[in-house]
N, CA, C and O of each residue as an XYZ file, in Angstrom:
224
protein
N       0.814     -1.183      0.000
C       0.000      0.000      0.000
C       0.862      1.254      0.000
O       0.591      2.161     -0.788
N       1.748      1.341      0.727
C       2.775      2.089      0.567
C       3.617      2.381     -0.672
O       4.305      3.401     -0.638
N       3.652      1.522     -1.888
C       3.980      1.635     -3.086
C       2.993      2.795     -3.745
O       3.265      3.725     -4.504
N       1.573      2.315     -3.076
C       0.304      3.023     -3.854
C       0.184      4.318     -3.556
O      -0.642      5.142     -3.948
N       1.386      4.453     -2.585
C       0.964      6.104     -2.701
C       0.559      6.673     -1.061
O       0.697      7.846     -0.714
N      -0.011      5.466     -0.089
C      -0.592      5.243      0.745
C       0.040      5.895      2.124
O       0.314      4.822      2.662
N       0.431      6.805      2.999
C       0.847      6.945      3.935
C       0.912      5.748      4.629
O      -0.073      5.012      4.569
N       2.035      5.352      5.381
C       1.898      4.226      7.064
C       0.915      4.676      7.739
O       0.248      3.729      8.154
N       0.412      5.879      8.117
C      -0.792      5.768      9.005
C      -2.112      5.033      8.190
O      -2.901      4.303      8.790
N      -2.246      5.399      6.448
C      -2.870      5.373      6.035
C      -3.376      3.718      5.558
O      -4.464      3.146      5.491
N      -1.949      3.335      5.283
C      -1.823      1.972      5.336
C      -2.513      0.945      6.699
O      -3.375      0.082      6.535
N      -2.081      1.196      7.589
C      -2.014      0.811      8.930
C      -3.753      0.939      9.227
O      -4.438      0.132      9.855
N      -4.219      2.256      8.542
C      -5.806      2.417      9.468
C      -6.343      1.132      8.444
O      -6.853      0.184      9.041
N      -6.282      1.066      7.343
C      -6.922      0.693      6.107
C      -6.964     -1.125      6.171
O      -7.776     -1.946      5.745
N      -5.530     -1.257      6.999
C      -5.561     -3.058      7.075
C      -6.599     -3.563      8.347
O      -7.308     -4.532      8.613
N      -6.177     -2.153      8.993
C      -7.166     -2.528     10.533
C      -8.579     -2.515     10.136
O      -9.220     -3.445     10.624
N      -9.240     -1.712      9.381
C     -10.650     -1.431      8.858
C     -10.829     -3.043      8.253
O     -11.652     -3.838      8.705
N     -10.008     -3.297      7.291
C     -10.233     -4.894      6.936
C     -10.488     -5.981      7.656
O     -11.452     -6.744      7.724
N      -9.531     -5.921      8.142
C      -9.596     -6.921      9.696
C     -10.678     -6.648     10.634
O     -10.582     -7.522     11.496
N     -11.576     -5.945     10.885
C     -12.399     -5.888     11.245
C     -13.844     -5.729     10.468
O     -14.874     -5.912     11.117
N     -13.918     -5.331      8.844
C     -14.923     -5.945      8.436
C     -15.128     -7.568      8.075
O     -16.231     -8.095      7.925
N     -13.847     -8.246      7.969
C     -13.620     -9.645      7.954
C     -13.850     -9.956      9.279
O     -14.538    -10.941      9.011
N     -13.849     -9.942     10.184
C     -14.093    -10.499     11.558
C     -15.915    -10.343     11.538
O     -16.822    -11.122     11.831
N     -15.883     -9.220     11.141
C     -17.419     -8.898     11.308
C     -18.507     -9.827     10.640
O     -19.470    -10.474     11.051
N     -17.905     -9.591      9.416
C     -18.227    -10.588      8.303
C     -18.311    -12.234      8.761
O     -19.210    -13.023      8.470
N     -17.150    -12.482      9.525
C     -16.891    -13.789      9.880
C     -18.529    -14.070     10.996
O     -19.401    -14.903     10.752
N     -18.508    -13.077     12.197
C     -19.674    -13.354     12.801
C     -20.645    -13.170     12.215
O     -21.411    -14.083     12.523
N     -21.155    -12.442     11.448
C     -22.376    -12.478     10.699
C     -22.957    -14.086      9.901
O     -23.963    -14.794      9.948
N     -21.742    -14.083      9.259
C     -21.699    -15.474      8.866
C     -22.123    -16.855      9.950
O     -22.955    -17.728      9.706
N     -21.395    -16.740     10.999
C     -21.892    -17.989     12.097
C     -23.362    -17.420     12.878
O     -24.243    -18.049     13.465
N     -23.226    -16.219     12.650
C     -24.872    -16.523     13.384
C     -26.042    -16.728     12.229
O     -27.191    -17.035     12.544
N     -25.742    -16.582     11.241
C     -26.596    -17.112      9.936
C     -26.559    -18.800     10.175
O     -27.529    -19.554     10.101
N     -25.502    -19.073     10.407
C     -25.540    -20.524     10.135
C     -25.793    -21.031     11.390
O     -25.805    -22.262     11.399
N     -26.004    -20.489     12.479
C     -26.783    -20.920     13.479
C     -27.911    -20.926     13.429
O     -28.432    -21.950     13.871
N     -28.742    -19.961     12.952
C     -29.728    -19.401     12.461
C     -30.608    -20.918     11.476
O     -31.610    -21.536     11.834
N     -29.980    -21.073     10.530
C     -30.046    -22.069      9.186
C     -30.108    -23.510     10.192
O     -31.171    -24.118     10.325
N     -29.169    -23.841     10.691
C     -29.275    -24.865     11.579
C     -30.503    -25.046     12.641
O     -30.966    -26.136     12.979
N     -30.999    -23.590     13.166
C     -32.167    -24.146     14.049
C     -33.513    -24.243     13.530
O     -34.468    -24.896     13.949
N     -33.396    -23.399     12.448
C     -34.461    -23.707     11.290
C     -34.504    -24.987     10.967
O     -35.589    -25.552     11.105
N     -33.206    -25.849     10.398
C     -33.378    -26.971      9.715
C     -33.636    -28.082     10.676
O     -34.289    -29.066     10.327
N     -33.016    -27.922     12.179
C     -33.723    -29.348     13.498
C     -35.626    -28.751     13.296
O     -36.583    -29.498     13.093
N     -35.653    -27.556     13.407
C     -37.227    -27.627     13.302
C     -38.150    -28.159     12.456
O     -39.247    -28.628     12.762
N     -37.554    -28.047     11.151
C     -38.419    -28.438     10.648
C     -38.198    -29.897     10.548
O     -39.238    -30.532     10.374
N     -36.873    -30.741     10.627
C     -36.850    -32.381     10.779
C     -37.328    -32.304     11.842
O     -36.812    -33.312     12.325
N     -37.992    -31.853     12.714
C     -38.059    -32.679     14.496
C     -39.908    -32.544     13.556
O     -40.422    -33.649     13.380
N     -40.473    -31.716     13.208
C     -41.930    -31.710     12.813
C     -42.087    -32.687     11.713
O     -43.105    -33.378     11.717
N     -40.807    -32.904     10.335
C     -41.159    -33.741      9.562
C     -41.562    -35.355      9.784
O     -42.314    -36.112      9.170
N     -40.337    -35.582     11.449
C     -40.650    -36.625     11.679
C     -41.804    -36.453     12.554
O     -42.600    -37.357     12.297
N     -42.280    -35.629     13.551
C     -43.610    -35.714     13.903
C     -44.295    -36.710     13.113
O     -44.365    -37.930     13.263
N     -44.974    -35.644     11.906
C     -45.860    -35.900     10.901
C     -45.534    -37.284     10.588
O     -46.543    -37.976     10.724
N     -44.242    -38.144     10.123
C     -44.035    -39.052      9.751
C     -44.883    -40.205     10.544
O     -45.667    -41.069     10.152
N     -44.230    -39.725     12.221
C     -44.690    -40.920     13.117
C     -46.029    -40.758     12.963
O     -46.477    -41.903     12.900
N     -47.177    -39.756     12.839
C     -48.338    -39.696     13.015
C     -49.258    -40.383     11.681
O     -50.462    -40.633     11.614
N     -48.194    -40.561     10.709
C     -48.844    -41.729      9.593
C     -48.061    -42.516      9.807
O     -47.626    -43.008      8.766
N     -47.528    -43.008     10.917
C     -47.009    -44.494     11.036
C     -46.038    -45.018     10.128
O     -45.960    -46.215      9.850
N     -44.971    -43.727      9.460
C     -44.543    -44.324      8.495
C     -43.255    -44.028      9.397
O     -42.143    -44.403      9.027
C-alpha cells in the first residue's frame, strides 16, 4: 500500500478497517448458520412428527 501512494498511518488504518470488516463478516456469517441450523432441526423434528403420526 505504501507503493500506492498510501501513507503508514494510512496503510495501517486501512488493514485494521479490513480486519475488522472480515471479523465482522466472519460473525455475521456464524450466526446465519446458526440461524439455518435451528431452522433446519425444526423443521426435521416436525417432519418426523408428521411421519410418526402416519405411522410411516
Amino acid at each position: 500500500m505504501l507503493d500506492a501512494g498510501f501513507s503508514a498511518w494510512d496503510a495501517s488504518a486501512l488493514a485494521t478497517i479490513a480486519q475488522r470488516d472480515h471479523g465482522e463478516v466472519q460473525r455475521l456469517l456464524e450466526a446465519e448458520r446458526v440461524r439455518l441450523s435451528a431452522s433446519r432441526d425444526g423443521f426435521v423434528e416436525e417432519a418426523r412428527r408428521e411421519l410418526d403420526a402416519l405411522g410411516l
